[in-house]
C-alpha positions in Angstrom: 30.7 48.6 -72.5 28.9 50.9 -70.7 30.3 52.0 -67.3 26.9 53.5 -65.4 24.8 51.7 -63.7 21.8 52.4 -65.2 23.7 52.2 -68.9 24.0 48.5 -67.8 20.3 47.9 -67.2 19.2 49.8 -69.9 21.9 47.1 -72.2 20.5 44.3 -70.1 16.7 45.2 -70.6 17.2 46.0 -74.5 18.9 42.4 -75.1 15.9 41.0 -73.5 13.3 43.0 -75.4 15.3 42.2 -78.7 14.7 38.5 -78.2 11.3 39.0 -77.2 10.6 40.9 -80.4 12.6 38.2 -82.3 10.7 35.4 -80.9 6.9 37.2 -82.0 8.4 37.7 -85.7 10.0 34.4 -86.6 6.5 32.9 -84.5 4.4 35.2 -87.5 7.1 34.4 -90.4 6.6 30.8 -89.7 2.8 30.9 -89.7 2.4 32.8 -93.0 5.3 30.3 -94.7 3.0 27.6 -92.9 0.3 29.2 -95.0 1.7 29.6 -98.2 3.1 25.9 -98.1 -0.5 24.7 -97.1 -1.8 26.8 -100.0 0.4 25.5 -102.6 -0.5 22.2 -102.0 -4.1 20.9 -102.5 -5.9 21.8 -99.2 -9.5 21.9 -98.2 -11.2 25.0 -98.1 -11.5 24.5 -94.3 -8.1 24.1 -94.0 -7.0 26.8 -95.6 -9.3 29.1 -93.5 -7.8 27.3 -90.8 -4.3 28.5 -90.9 -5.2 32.2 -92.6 -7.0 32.1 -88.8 -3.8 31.3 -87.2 -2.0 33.4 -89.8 -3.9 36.6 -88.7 -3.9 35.6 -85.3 -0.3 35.9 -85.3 0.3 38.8 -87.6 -2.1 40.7 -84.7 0.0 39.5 -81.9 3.2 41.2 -83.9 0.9 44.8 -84.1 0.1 44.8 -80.6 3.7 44.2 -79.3 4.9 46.8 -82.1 6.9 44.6 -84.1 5.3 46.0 -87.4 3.4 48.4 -88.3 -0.2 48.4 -88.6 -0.1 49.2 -92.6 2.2 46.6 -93.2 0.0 43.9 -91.2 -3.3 45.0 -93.2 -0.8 44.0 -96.5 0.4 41.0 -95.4 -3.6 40.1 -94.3 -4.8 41.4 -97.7 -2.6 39.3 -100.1 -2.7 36.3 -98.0 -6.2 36.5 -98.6 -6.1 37.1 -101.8 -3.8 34.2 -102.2 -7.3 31.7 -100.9 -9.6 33.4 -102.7 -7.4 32.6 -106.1 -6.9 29.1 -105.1 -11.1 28.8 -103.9 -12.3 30.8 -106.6 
């Protein structure tokens, strides 16, 4: 354990960010499993475009609070859209 003061904070403040950052991944691993559940099934088209939406949405949220990196959102963006335009195409 850390003995100065500002050692402390700096442990206390980097738990917290940790869970924040864990809370925005799981929240955009759960979205693109929502996806890819939604898409092996038999979906509308709208409905698939519905949760890519919600997908990206929350793959965006992850860039801007530096979870991952911006190259490895454009991936995950590309092949889930790839995955609807197999399934729709």
């Amino acid at each position: 354990m850390p003995i100065i003061e500002s050692a402390k904070k700096r442990v206390r403040t980097s738990a917290k960010k940790a869970e924040q950052n864990k809370k925005w991944k799981k929240a955009m691993k759960l979205a693109i499993k929502d996806y890819k559940k939604l898409i092996e099934g038999d979906p509308s088209q709208e409905e698939a475009k519905e949760s890519l939406a919600y997908a990206y949405k929350m793959i965006d949220k992850a860039v801007k609070n530096n979870i991952i990196h911006e190259n490895n959102a454009a991936r995950k963006k590309s092949r889930l859209t790839r995955m609807l335009n197999e399934k729709f195409n």
